[in-house]
C-alpha positions as a Python dict, from the first residue, in 0.01 Angstrom:
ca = {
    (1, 'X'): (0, 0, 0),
    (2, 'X'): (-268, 161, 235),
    (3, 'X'): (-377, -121, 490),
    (4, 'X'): (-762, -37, 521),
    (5, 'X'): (-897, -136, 893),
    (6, 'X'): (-1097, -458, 771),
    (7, 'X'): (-755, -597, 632),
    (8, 'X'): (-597, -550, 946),
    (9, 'X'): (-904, -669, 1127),
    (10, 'X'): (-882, -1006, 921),
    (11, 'X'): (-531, -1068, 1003),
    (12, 'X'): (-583, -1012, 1364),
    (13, 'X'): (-870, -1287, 1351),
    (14, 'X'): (-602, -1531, 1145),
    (15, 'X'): (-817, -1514, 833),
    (16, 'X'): (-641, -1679, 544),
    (17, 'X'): (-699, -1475, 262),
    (18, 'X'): (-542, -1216, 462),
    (19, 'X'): (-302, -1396, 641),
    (20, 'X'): (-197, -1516, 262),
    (21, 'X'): (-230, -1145, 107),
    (22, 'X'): (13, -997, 388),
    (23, 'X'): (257, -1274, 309),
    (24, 'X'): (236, -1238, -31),
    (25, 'X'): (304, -800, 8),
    (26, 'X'): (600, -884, 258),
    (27, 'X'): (735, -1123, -35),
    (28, 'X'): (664, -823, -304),
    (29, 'X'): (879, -584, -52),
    (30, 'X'): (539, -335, -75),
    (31, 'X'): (531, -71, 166),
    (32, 'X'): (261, -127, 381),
    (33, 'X'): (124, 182, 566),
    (34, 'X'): (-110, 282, 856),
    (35, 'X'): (-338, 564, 759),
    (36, 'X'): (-449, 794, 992),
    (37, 'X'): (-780, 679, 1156),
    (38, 'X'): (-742, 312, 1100),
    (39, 'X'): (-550, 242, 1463),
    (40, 'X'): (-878, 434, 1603),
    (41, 'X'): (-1093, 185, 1450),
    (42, 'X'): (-887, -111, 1556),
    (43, 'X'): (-861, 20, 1901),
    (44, 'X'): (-1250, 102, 1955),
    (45, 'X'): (-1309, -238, 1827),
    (46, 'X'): (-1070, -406, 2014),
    (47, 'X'): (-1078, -651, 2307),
    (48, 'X'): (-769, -700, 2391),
    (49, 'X'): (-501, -425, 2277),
    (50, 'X'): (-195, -619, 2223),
    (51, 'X'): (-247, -718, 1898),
    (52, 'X'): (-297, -368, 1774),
    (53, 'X'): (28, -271, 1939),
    (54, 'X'): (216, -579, 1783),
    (55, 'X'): (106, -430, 1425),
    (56, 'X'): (119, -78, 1545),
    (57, 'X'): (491, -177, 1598),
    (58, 'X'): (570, -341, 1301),
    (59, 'X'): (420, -106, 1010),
    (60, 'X'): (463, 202, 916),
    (61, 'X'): (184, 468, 1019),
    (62, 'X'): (137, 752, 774),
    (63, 'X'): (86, 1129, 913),
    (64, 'X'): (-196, 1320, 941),
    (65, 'X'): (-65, 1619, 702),
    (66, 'X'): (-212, 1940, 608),
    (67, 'X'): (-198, 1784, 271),
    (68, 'X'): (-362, 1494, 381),
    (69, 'X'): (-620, 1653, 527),
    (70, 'X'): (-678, 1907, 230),
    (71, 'X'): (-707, 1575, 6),
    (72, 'X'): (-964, 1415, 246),
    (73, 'X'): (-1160, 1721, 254),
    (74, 'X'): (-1184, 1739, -181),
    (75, 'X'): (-1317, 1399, -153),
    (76, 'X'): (-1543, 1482, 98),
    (77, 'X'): (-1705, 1730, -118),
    (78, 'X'): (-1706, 1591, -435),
    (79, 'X'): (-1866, 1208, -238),
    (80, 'X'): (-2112, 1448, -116),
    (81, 'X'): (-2168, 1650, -376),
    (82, 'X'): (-2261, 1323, -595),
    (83, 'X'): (-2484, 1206, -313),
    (84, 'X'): (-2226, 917, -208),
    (85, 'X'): (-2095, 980, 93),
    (86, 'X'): (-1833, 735, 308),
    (87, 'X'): (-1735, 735, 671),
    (88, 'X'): (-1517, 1017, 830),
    (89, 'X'): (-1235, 760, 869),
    (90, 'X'): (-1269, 670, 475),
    (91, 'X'): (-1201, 975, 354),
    (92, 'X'): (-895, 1045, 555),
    (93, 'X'): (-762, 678, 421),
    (94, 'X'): (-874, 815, 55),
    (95, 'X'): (-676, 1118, 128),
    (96, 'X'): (-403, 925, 234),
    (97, 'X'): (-389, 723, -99),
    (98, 'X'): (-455, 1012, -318),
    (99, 'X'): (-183, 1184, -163),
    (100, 'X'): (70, 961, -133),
    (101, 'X'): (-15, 757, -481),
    (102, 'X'): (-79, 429, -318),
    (103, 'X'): (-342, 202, -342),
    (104, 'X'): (-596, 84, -71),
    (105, 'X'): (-584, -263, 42),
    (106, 'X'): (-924, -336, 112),
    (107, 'X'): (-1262, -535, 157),
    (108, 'X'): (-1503, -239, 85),
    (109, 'X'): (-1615, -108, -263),
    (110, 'X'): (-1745, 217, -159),
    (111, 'X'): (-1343, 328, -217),
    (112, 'X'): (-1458, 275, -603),
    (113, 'X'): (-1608, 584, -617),
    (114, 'X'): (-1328, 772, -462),
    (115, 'X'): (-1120, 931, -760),
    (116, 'X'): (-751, 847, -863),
    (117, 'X'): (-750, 641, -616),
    (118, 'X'): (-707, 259, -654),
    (119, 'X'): (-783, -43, -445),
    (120, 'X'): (-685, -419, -411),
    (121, 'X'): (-881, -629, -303),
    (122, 'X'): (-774, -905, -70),
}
């Protein structure tokens, strides 16, 4: 499972749908993964860092791959080619998914329109 940045966010701040949802993917044994671009987002956010580095510590972060990159970039052009465009950040987390087959974890619909690639919601 990809762990979008507003996930992550919400478990920092103790929400409990989050809080619940990260229990119940622990219980579930799901991988849960760090794409690239998500710890920048936490840490430009962030008021205090030690959080981040508790969860920085305790999942897994994904790479930045040519691969991954190549994926983020097809998105990219087909998003803007339809005249739906997403962040930067969102299309190296699509990438991510598409390439590694896993789904998003996430709060925000615009992922929808990303294809093959799936999301749960939380």
């Amino acid at each position: 499972m990809i762990l979008d940045t507003n996930f992550l966010i919400d478990v920092l701040k103790n929400n409990q749908g989050a809080v619940e949802k990260l229990q119940e993917l622990k219980q579930r044994r799901e991988p849960m993964l760090i794409p690239p671009g998500v710890l920048y987002e936490l840490y430009s956010g962030a008021k205090s860092e030690q959080e981040i580095k508790r969860i920085e510590n305790e999942l897994k972060r994904t790479e930045l791959t040519p691969r991954v990159e190549k994926e983020a970039a097809k998105i990219r052009k087909k998003l803007s080619n339809d005249g739906k465009p997403i962040s930067s950040v969102d299309y190296l987390i699509a990438g991510t998914a598409r390439h590694l087959n896993e789904k998003i974890l996430t709060k925000d619909q615009h992922f929808e329109r990303v294809p093959e690639v799936e999301i749960e919601e939380f």
